[in-house]
VODRENMAR-720017 format. One line per 8 residues: number of its first residue (from 0); their letters; for each residue x negated, y negated, z negated of N, C-alpha, C. Coordinates in pm, whole numbers, plus 50000, padded with zeros to 5 digits. Example, Ala and Ser with C-alpha at 12.3 -4.5 7.8 and 13.67 -1.06 7.14 Angstrom:
# VODRENMAR-720017
0 = AS = 48681,50569,49220,48770,50450,49220,48680,50330,49220; 48715,50225,49292,48633,50106,49286,48710,49997,49213
//
This chain:
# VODRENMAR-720017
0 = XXXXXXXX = 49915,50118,50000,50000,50000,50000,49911,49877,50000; 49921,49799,50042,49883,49637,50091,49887,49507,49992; 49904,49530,49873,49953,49437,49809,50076,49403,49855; 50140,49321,49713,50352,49241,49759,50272,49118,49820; 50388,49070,49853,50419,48957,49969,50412,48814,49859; 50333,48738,49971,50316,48616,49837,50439,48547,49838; 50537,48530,49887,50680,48514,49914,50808,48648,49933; 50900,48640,49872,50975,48743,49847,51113,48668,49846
8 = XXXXXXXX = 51247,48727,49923,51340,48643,49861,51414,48684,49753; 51381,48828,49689,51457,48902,49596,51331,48910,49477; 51291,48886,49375,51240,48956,49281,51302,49023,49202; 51267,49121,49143,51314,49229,49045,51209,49229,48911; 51219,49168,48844,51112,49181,48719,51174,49275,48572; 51163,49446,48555,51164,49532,48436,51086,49490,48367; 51156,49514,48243,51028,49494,48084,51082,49599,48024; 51008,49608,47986,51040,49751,47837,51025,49673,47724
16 = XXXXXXXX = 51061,49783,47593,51029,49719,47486,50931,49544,47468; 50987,49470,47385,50904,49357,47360,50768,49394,47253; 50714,49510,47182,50679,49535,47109,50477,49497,47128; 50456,49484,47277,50328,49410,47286,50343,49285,47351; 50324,49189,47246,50358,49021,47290,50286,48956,47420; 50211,49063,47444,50137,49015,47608,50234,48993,47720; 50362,49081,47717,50449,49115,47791,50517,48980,47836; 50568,48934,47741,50649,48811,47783,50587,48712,47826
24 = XXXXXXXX = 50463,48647,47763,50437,48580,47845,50406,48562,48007; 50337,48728,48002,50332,48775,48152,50441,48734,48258; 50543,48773,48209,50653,48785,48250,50719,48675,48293; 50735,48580,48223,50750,48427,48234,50651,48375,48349; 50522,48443,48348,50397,48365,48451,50436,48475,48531; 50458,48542,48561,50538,48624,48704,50655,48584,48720; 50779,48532,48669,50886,48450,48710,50868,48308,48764; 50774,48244,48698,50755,48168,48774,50659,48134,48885
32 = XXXXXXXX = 50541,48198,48898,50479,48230,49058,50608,48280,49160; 50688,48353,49106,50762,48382,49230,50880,48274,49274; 50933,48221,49183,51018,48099,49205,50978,48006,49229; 50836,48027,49241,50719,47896,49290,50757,47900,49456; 50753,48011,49447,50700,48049,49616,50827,48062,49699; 50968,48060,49593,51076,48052,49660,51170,48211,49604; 51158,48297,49533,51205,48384,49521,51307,48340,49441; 51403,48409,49467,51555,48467,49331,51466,48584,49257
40 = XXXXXXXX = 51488,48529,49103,51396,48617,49058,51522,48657,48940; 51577,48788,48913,51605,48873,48826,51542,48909,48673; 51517,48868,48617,51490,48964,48483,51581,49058,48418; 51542,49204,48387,51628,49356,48360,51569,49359,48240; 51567,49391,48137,51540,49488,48003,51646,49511,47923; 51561,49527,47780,51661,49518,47677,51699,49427,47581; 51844,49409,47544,51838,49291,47441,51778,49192,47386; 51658,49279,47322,51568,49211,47251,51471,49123,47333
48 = XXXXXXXX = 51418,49188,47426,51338,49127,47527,51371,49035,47623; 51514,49064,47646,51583,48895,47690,51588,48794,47595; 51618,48838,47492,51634,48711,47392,51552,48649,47362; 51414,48734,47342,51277,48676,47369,51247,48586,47440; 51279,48632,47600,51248,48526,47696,51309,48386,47645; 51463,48428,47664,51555,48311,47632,51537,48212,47549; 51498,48258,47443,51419,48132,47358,51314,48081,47358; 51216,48184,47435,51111,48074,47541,51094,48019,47601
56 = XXXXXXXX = 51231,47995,47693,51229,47904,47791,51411,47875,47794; 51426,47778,47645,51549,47745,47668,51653,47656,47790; 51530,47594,47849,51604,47503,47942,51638,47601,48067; 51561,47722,48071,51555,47794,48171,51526,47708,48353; 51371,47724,48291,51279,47643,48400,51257,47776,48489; 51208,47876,48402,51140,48018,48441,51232,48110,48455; 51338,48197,48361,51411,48244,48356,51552,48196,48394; 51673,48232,48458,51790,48217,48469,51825,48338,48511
64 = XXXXXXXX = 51808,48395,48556,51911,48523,48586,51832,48676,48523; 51900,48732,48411,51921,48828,48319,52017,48912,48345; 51945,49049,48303,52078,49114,48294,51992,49291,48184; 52096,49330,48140,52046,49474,48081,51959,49555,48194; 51912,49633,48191,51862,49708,48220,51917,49840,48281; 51994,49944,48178,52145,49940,48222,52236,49896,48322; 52253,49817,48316,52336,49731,48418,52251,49706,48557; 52159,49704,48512,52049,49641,48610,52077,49791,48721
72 = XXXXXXXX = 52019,49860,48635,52038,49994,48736,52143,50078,48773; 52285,50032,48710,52398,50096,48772,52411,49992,48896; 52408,49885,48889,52413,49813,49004,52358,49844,49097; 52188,49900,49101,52169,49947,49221,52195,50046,49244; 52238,50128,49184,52288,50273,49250,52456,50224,49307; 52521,50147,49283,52623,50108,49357,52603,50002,49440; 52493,49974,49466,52442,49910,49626,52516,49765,49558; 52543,49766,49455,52545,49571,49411,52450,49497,49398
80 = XXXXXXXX = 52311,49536,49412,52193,49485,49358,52075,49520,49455; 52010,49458,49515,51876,49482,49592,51768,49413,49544; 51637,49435,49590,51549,49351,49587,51447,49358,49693; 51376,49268,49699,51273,49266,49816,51082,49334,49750; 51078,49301,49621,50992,49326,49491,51020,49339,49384; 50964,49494,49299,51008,49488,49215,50861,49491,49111; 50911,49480,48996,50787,49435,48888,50818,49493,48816; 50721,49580,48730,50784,49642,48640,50649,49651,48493
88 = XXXXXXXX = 50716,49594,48393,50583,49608,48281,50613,49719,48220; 50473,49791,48200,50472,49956,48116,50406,49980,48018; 50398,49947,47917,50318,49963,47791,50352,50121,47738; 50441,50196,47788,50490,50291,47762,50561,50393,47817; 50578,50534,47790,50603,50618,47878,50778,50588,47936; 50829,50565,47828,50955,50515,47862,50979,50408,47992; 50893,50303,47982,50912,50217,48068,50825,50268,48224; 50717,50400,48249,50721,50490,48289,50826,50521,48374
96 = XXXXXXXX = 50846,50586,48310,51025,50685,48318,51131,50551,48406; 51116,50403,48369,51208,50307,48408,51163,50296,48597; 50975,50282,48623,50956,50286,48716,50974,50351,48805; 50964,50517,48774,51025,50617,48862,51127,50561,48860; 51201,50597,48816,51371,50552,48842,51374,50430,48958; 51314,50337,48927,51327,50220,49015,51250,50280,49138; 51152,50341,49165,51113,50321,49305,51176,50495,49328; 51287,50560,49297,51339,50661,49343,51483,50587,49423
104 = XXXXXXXX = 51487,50446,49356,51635,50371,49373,51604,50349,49488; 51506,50248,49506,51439,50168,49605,51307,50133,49644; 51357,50280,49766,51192,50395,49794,51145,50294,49880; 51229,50209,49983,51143,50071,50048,51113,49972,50030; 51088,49928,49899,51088,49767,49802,50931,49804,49813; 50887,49706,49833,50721,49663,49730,50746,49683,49597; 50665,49805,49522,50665,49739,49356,50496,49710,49322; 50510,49699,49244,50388,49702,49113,50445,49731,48951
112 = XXXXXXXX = 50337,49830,48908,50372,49824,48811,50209,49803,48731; 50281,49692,48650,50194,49633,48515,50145,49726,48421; 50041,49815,48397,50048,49936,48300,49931,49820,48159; 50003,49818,48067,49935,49755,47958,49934,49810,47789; 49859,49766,47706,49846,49789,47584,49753,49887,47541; 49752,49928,47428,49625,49975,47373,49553,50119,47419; 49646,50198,47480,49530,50288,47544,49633,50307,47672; 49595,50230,47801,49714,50186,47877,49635,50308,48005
120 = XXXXXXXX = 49539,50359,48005,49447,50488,48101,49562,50605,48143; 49570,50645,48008,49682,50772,48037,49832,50781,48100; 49868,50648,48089,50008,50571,48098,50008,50558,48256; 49864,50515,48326,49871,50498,48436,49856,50626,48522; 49789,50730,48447,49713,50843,48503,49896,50910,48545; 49985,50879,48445,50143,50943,48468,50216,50900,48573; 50148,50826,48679,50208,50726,48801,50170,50801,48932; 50281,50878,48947,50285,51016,49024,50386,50935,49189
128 = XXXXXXXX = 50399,50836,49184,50471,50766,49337,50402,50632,49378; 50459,50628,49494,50355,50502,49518,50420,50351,49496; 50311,50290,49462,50321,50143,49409,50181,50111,49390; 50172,49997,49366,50060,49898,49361,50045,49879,49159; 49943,49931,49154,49947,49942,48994,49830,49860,48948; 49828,49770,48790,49753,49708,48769,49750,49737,48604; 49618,49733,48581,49577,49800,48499,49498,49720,48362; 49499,49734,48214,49437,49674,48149,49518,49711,47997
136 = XXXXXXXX = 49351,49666,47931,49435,49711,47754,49492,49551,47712; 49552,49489,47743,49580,49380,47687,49726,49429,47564; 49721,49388,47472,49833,49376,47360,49924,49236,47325; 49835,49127,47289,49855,48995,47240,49780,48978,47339; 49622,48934,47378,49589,48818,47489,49629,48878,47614; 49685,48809,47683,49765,48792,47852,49636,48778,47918; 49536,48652,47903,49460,48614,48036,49386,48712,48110; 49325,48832,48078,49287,48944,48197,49322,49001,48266
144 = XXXXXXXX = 49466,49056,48189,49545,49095,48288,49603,48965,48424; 49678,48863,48348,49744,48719,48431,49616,48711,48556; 49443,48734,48523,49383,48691,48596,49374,48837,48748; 49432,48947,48682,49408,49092,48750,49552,49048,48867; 49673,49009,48800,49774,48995,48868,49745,48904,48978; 49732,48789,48918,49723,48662,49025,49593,48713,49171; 49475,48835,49093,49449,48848,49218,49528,48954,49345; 49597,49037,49237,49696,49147,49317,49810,49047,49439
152 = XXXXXXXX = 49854,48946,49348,49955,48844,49403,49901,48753,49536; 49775,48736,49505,49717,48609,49558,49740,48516,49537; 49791,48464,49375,49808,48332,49355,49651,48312,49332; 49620,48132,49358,49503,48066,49366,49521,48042,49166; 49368,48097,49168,49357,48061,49010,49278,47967,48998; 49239,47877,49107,49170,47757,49113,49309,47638,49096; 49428,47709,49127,49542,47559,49052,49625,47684,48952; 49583,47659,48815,49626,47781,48757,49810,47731,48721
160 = X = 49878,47830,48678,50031,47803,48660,50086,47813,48506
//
């Protein structure tokens, strides 16, 4: 796979658990590179991890469109929901388990999946379909990974976001 498209008109951004704080911020700096560039960008998880966002970005500069996870994925199995890219953060086997699912939904989307946290090797070694995978132990600090993405993305980290 080729790397995603530095323009997309659908993003799809999964989170799993909020339980490594690297996540959200990530997440927020991948919502907004892509709404930079012009995308409808989606955010899917759980409860907690929306609410997270949500109070990080109350004016909703970065975030506006949420939904469960759940929901997220009955929708695409009833063809209510597409995307052009999907994103998916994995600190865990569960969220694992979320990616299959997503690129079994939508076997012709660009994904990537984010594999992160403290022993994030084995997590990736379980990434048995294809996607564009990016890799790192980050927990709490974001910037190695943010700097691994932006080169997967091709955002310029000479005007950082």
């Amino acid at each position: 796979m080729t790397g995603p498209p530095v323009t997309s008109e659908k993003g799809l951004i999964i989170l799993g658990c909020p339980e490594a704080s690297a996540q959200q911020a990530l997440a927020l700096h991948v919502a907004h590179n892509l709404k930079k560039r012009g995308a409808e960008v989606l955010i899917a998880g759980n409860p907690a991890v929306l609410n997270l966002l949500k109070v990080s970005d109350p004016e909703k500069h970065y975030i506006t469109n949420t939904m469960t996870l759940e929901q997220c994925i009955g929708d695409v199995i009833e063809n209510k929901r597409d995307c052009d890219l999907c994103v998916v953060f994995a600190h865990n086997d569960a969220a694992i388990t979320y990616a299959a699912t997503m690129r079994y939904l939508l076997p012709e989307r660009k994904m990537v999946v984010i594999v992160f946290g403290k022993d994030p090797g084995p997590l990736a070694d379980a990434i048995q379909f294809p996607c564009e995978i990016i890799v790192d132990r980050a927990v709490h600090n974001p910037m190695k990974l943010k700097t691994m993405i932006n080169r997967v993305f091709g955002w310029d980290e000479n005007h950082p976001t």
